[in-house]
C-alpha positions as CSV (number, residue, x, y, z in Angstrom):
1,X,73.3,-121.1,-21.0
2,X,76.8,-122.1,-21.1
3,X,77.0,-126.0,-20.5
4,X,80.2,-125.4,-18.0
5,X,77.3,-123.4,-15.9
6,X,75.8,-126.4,-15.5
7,X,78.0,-129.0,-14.9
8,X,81.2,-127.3,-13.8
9,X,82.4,-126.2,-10.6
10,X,85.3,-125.2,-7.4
11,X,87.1,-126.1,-0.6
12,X,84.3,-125.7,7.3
13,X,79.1,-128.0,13.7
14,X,80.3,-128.2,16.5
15,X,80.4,-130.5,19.4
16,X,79.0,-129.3,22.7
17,X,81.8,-128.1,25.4
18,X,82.6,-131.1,27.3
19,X,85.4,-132.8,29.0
20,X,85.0,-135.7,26.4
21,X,88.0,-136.1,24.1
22,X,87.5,-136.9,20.4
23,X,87.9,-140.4,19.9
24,X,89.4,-142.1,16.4
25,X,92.6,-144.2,15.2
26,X,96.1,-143.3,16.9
27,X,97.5,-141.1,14.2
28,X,100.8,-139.9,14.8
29,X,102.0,-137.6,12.3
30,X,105.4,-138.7,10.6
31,X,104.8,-137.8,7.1
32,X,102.8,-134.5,5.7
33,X,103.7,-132.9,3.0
34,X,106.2,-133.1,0.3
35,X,106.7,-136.6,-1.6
36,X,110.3,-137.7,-2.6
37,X,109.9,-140.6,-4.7
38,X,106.9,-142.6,-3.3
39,X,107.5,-141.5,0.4
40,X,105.3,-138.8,2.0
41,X,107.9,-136.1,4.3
42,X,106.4,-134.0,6.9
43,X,108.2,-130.5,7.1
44,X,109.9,-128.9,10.0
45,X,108.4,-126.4,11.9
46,X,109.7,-123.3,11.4
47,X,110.5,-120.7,13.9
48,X,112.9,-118.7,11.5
49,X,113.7,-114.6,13.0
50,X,111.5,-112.2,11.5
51,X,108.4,-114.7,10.6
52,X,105.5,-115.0,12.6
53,X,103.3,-117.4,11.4
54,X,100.9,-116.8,13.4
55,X,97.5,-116.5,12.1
56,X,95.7,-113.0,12.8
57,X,91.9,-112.6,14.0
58,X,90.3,-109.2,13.3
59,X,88.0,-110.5,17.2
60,X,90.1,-111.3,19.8
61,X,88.3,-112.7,22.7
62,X,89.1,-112.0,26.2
63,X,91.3,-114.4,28.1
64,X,90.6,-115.6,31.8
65,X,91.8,-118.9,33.6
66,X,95.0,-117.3,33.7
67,X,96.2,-119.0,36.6
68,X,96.4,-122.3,34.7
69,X,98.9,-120.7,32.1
70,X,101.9,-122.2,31.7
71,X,104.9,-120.5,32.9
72,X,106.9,-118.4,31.4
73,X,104.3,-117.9,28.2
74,X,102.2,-114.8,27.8
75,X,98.5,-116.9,26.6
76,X,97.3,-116.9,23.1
77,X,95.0,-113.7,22.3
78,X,93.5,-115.3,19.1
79,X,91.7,-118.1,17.4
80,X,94.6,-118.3,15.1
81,X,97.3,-118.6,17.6
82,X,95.4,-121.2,19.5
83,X,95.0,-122.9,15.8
84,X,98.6,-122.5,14.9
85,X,99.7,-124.3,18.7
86,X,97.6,-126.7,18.0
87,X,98.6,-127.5,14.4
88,X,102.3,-128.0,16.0
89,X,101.3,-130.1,18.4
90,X,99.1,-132.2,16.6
91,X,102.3,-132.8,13.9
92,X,104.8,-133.2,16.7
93,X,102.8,-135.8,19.3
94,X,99.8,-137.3,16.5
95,X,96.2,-135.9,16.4
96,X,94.7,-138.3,18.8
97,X,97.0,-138.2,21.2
98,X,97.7,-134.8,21.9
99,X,94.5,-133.8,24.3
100,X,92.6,-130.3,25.2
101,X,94.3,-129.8,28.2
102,X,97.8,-130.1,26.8
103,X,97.2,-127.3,24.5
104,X,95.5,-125.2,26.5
105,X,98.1,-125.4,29.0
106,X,100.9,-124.5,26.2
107,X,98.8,-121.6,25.3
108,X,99.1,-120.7,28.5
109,X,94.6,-120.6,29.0
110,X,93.2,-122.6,31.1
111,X,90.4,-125.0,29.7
112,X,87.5,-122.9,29.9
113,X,88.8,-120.3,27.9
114,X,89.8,-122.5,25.2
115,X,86.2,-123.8,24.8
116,X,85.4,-120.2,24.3
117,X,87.8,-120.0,21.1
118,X,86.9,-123.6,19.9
119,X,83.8,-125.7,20.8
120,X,86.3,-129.2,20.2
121,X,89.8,-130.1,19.3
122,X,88.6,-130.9,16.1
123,X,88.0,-127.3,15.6
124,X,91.0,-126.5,15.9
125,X,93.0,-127.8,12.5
126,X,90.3,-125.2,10.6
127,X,91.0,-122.3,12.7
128,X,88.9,-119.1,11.9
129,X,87.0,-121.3,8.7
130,X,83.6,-119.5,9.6
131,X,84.6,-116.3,9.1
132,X,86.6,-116.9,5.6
133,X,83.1,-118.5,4.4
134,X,81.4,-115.9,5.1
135,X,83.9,-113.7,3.5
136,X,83.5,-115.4,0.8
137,X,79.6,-115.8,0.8
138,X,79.3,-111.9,0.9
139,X,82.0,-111.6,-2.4
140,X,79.6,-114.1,-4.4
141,X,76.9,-112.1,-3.3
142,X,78.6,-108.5,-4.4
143,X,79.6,-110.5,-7.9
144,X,78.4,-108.7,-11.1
145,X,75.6,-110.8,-12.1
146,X,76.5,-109.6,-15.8
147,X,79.8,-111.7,-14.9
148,X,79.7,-115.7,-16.1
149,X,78.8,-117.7,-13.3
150,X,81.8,-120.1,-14.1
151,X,84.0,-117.3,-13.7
152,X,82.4,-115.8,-10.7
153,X,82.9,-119.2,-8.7
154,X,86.2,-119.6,-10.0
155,X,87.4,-116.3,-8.9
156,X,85.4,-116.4,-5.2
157,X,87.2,-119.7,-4.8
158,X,90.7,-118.6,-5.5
159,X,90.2,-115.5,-3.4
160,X,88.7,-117.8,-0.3
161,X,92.0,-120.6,-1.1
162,X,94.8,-117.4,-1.0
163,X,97.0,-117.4,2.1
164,X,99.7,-114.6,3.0
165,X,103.1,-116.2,1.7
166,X,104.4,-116.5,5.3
167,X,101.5,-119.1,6.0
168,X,102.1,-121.2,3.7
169,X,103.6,-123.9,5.3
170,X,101.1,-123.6,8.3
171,X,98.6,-123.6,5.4
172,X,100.4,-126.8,3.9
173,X,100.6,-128.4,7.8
174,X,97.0,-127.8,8.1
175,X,95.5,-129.4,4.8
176,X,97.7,-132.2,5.3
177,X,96.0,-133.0,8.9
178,X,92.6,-132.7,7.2
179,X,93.0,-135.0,4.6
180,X,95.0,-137.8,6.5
181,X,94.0,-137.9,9.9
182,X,90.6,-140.5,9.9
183,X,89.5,-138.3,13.2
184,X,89.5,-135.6,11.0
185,X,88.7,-136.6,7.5
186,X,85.3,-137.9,9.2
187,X,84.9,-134.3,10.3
188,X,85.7,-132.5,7.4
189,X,82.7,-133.9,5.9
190,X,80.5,-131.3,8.0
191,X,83.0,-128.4,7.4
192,X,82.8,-129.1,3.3
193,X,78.8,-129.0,3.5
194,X,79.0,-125.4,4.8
195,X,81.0,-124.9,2.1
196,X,79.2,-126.1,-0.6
197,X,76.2,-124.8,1.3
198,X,77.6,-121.2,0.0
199,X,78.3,-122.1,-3.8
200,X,75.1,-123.7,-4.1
201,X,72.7,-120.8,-2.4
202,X,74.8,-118.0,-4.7
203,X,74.2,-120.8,-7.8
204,X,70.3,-121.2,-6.8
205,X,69.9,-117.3,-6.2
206,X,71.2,-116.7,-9.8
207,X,69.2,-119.4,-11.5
208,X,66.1,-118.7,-9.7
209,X,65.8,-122.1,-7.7
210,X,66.4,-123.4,-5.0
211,X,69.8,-124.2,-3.5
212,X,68.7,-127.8,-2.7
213,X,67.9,-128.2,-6.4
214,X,70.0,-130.4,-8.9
215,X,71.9,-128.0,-10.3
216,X,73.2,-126.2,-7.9
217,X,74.1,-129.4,-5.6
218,X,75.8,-130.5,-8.7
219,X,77.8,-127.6,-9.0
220,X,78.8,-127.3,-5.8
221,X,79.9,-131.0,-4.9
222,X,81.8,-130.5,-8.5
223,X,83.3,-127.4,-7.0
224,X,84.5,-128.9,-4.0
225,X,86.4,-131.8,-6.0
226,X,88.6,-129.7,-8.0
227,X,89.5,-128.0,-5.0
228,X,90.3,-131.2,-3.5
229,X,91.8,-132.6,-6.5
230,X,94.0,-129.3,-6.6
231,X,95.2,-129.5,-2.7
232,X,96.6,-132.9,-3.2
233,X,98.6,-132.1,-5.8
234,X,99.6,-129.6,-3.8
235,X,100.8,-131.3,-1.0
236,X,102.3,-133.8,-3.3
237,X,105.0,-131.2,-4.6
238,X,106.6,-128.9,-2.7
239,X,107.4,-126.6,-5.7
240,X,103.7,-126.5,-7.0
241,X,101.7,-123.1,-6.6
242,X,98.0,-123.7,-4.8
243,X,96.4,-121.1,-7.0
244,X,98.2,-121.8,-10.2
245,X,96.9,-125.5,-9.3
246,X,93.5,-124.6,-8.5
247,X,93.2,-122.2,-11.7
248,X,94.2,-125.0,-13.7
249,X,91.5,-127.4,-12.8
250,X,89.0,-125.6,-12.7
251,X,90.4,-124.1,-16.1
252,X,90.7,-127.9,-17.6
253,X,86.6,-128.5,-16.2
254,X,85.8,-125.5,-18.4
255,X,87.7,-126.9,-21.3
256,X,86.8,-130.8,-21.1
257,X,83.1,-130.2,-20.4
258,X,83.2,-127.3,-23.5
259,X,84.5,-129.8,-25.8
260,X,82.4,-132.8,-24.6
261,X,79.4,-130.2,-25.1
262,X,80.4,-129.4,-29.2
């Protein structure tokens, strides 16, 4: 067996419906993306003609509470609208203090409805996450098991990490929330164990053990921090390319635990 098999590798619980806002450090977002020097800049929202940044859903769930809309605005129709609102909001006003009703009342819902799209506010940054994991669980699972398991993760990762080039500031908006907000960063822990939940049932399914074994843990939390390590570097440079960046890491694991193999 290859040793990268073994030791390389490549980035979604919800809270009951309640009226109970999230609590966690006032976080107002002044920075995101981009870093001039030392200094972190957060980009400008952009409403330019002809791009819709909204984010598609292939469900859209029925809206009621219409009376509460605001007016003037037609409500949201998907979880990806409701995501992106939120997203601009959360970057405008600060994660914490931006609350459910305020965005529900810009999407023109009313509050019940938006606990039918998203079971917290926490939700929201990761939009339709459940749906691209399981995407991505059924391409691991259609993978060509004559195809290297190195390269099959590495190929099912890029696929799950590649956003239409109109998102990719939303995209960029979004990871940058994530992995600064403490609220959130708590959070994410829960989101990244579904993840790795996926790479390590498709590793155990193709060894022949079981997804809580070594290996495949191993692989899996190793496949999450090149992701990681990739995103940051992403959000560090504004000219970078996410899936050249991914590509390369996980391309450098290959190489690095190859040559410490020889």
């Amino acid at each position: 067996m290859n040793p990268i098999e073994v030791l390389l590798l490549g980035v979604d619980i919800d809270e009951k419906p309640n009226d109970t806002e999230p609590s966690g450090t006032q976080c107002r977002m002044e920075v995101p993306v981009s870093r001039k020097g030392s200094r972190l800049h957060a980009p400008s929202i952009s409403n330019s003609p002809g791009k819709d940044q909204r984010v598609t859903s292939a469900h859209p769930a029925p809206l009621a509470d219409a009376s509460l809309a605001r007016p003037g605005r037609a409500p949201v129709t998907t979880h990806g609208e409701l995501s992106h609102i939120a997203l601009t909001m959360f970057l405008e006003r600060g994660f914490d203090e931006t609350t459910v009703n305020e965005i529900a009342q810009e999407a023109g819902i009313g509050r019940r409805t938006f606990f039918r799209y998203f079971s917290s506010k926490n939700e929201l940054p990761w939009g339709d996450f459940g749906s691209l994991l399981d995407n991505m669980r059924v391409r691991l699972s259609e993978t060509d098991p004559a195809q290297p398991l190195a390269d099959a993760l590495r190929s099912a990762i890029i696929s799950f990490n590649t956003f239409p080039e109109e998102e990719r500031d939303t995209h960029r908006k979004r990871m940058w929330l994530l992995l600064n907000v403490p609220s959130l960063t708590a959070y994410s822990t829960l989101k990244y164990e579904s993840w790795r939940r996926v790479i390590a049932e498709f590793i155990g399914a193709r060894r022949g053990e079981s997804p809580d074994s070594l290996t495949p843990q191993s692989i899996a939390w190793a496949c999450l921090g090149l992701c990681l390590a990739a995103y940051e570097r992403w959000l560090a440079d504004d000219d970078s390319d996410l899936l050249l960046l991914l590509d390369s890491a996980f391309a450098s694991a290959a190489s690095t635990f190859s040559s410490q193999a020889s």
